[in-house]
C-alpha positions as CSV (number, residue, x, y, z in Angstrom):
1,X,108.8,124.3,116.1
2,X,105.3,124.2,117.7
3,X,104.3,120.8,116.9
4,X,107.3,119.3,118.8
5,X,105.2,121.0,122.0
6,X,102.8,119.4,120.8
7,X,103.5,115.7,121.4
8,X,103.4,115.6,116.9
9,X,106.3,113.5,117.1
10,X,105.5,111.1,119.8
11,X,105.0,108.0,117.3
12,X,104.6,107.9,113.8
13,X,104.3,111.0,112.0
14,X,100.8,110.7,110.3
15,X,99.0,113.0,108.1
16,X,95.9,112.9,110.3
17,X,98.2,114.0,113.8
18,X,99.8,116.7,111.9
19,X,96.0,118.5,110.7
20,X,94.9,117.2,114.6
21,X,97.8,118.9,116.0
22,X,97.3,122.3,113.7
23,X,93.6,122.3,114.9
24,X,91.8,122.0,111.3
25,X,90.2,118.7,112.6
26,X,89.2,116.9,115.4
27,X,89.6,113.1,116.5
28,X,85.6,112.9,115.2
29,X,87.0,113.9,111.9
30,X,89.9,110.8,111.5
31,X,87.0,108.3,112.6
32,X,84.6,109.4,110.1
33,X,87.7,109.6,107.3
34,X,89.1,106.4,108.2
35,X,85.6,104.5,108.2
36,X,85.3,105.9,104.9
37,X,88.4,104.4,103.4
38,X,87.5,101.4,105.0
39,X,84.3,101.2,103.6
40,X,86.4,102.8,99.9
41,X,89.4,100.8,100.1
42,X,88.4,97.0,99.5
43,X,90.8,94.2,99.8
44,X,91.3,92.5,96.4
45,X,89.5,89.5,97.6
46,X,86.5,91.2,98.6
47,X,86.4,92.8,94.8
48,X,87.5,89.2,94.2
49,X,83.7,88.2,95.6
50,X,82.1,91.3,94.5
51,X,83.3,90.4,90.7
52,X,82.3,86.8,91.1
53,X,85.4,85.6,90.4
54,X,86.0,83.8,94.2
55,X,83.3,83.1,96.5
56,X,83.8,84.1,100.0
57,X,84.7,80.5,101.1
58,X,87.3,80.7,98.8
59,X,88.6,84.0,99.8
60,X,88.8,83.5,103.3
61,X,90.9,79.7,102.9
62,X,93.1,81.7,101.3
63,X,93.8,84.2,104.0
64,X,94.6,81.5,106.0
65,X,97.3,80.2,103.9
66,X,98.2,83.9,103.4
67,X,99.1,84.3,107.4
68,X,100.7,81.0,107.2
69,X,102.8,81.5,104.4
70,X,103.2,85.3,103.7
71,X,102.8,84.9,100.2
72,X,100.5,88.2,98.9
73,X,97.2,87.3,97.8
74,X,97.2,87.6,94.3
75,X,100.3,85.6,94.0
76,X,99.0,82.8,96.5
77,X,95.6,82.4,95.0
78,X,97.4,82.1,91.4
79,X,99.4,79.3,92.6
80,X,96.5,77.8,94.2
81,X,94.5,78.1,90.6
82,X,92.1,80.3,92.1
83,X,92.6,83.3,90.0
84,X,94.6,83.7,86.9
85,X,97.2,86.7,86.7
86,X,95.4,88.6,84.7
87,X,92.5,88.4,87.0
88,X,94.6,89.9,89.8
89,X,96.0,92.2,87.7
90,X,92.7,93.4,86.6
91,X,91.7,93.3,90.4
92,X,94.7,95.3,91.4
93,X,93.6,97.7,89.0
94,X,90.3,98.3,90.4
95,X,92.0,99.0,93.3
96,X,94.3,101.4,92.5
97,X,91.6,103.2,90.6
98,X,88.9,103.2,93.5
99,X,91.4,103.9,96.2
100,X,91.1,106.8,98.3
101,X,93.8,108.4,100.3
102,X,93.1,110.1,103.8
103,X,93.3,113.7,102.5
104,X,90.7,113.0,99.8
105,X,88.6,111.6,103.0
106,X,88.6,114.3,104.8
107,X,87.5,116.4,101.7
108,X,84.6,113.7,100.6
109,X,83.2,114.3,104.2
110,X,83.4,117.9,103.9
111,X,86.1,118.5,106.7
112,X,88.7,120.4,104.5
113,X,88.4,122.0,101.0
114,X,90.8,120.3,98.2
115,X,92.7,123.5,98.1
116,X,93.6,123.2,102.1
117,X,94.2,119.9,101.9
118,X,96.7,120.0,99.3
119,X,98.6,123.1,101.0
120,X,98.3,121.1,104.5
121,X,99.6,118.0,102.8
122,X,102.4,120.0,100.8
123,X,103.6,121.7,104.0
124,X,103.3,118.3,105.8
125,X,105.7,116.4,103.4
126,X,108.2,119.4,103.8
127,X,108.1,118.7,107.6
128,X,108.1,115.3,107.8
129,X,111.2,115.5,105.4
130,X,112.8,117.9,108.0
131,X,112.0,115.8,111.4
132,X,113.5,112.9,109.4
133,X,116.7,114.4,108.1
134,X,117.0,115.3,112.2
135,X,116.9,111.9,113.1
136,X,119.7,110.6,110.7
């Protein structure tokens, strides 16, 4: 299997090392993709802010009592009577719907076409299934 030569499965298997490894994009490509997820993909208490439900004070207290106790963010800032539940769940919502997964990235910056980015990503899942059946 050529992407064993590779190095493929040196690490986690990732989307973004298996296109790399195939050659349809380049380590340029993943920066770009994954700034634009980053940018995409906020954190529920930066929609939170963005909303005006929380200020930003708010928000970050709460990630420090987040590290210290584990407790997910939603959860914590409804005990703490920052949010109600339905306000996270609405938040959670927006997320969900404005997320963007690294496939779709790469096609938003024009690296891939949807079409090869579904076949790459079907054919990935059917390998990563394979190299983890040969682990077990």
């Amino acid at each position: 299997m050529e992407l064993f030569e590779k190095g493929f499965t040196d690490g986690p298997i990732v989307f973004g090392r298996y296109l790399k490894a195939k050659g349809l994009i380049g380590e340029e490509d993943i920066f770009n993709a994954r700034m634009l997820q980053k940018r995409q993909n906020s954190k529920i208490g930066e929609i939170a802010v963005e909303r005006g439900m929380m200020d930003s004070d708010s928000v970050e207290r709460l990630l420090v009592y987040q590290e210290e106790t584990g407790i997910r963010f939603g959860e914590l800032a409804v005990q703490l009577g920052y949010l109600s539940a339905e306000q996270v769940d609405d938040l959670i919502e927006h997320k969900e719907k404005s997320y963007i997964y690294f496939g779709e990235a790469l096609v938003r910056i024009g690296v891939l076409s949807a079409a090869n980015m579904k076949e790459s990503l079907d054919v990935f899942h059917r390998l990563r299934v394979r190299i983890q059946h040969m682990d077990t």
